[in-house]
N, C-alpha and C positions, 0 to 999 in steps of 0.2 A: 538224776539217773539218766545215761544215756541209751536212745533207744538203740535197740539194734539194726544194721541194715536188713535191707531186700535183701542183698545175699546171702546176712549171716542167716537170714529165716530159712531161706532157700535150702541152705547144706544143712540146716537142721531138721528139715522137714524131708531132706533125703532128696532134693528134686535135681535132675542129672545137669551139670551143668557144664553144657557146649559153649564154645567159643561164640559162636551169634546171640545164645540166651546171656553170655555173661554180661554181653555188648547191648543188648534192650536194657536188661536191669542197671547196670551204669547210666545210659541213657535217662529211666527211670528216674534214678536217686539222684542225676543231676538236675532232673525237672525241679522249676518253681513254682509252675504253675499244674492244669489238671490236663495231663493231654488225651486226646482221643487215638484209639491205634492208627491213623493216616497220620496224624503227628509224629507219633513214634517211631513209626516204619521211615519219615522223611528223614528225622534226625541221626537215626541209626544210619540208615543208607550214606548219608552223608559221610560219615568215620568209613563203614564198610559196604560198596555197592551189590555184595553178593549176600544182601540181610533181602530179604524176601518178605514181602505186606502177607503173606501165609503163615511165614515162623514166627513173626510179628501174634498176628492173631492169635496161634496155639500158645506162644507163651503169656499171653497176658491173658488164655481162660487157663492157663495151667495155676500163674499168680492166684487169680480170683481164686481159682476152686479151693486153692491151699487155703485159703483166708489171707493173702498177704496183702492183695492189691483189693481194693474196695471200687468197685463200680460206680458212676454217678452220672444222672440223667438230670439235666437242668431245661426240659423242655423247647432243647433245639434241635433235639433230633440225634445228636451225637451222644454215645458212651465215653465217659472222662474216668478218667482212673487217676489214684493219687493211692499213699501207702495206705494201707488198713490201720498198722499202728503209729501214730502220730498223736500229738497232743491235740487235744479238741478243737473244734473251732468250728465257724459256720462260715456262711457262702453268702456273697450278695453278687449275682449277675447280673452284669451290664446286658441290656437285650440290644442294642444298637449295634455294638462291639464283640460280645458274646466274652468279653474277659471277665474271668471268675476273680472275685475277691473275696480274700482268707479274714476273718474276724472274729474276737474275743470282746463280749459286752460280758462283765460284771451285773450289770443291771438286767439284764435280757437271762440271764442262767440263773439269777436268784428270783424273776419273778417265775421261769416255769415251772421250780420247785416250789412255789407259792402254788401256785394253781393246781400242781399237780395234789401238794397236801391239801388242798379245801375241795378236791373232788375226792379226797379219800387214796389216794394214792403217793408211795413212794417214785420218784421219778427216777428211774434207769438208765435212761439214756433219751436223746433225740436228737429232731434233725433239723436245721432253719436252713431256709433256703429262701433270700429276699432277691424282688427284680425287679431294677428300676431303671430310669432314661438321665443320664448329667443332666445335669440345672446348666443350659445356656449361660447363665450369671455366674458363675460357680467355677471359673477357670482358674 
């Protein structure tokens, strides 16, 4: 099943769509990584120098408010946003580099449903967020 874009969320959720917001959400959905809005507003600006770090900010708390766009705080101080629907996965932060890395453990999703049924709990959802330094040896 394909998911749908940022945009098609957009006109589905009725939100008005200017010529600079269509130009952030492109931006957006060509991201591959989590950017923070100084990211966005640089990338943007680049295509178009009259995109503004204001309209920048208004549309990505417009995204958030809709539910499209998902906030993420990886204890550097910055807000990273990435799409809200997306196929799971969790985060391992380089804190040297500050590059976020996207990842799928098998073994890491089936034991929190283990833990989560031996506390008595069905598991809903969660969040791993691991942070660590390159192994020097490890190149």
């Amino acid at each position: 099943m394909m998911l749908e874009t940022i945009s098609e969320r957009c006109r589905k959720v009725g939100i008005r769509m200017t010529g600079q917001r269509r130009l952030i959400i492109k931006v957006l959905e060509d991201s591959d990584d989590h950017p923070d809005v100084e990211t966005l507003f640089e990338r943007a600006n680049k295509i178009d120098n009259k995109v503004s770090i204001a309209t920048v900010y208004r549309t990505v708390k417009i995204l958030k408010n809709a539910g499209i766009l998902e906030k993420l705080e990886f204890n550097d101080g910055r807000s990273r946003f990435e799409d809200a629907v997306r196929n799971h996965h969790d985060h391992l932060i380089d804190v040297d580099s500050g590059t976020v890395i996207e990842f799928i453990d098998e073994e890491i999703e089936h034991m929190q449903k283990k833990i989560a049924k031996k506390l008595g709990y069905e598991l809903i959802g969660h969040k791993l967020e691991l942070y660590g330094k390159k192994n020097e040896g490890n190149h």
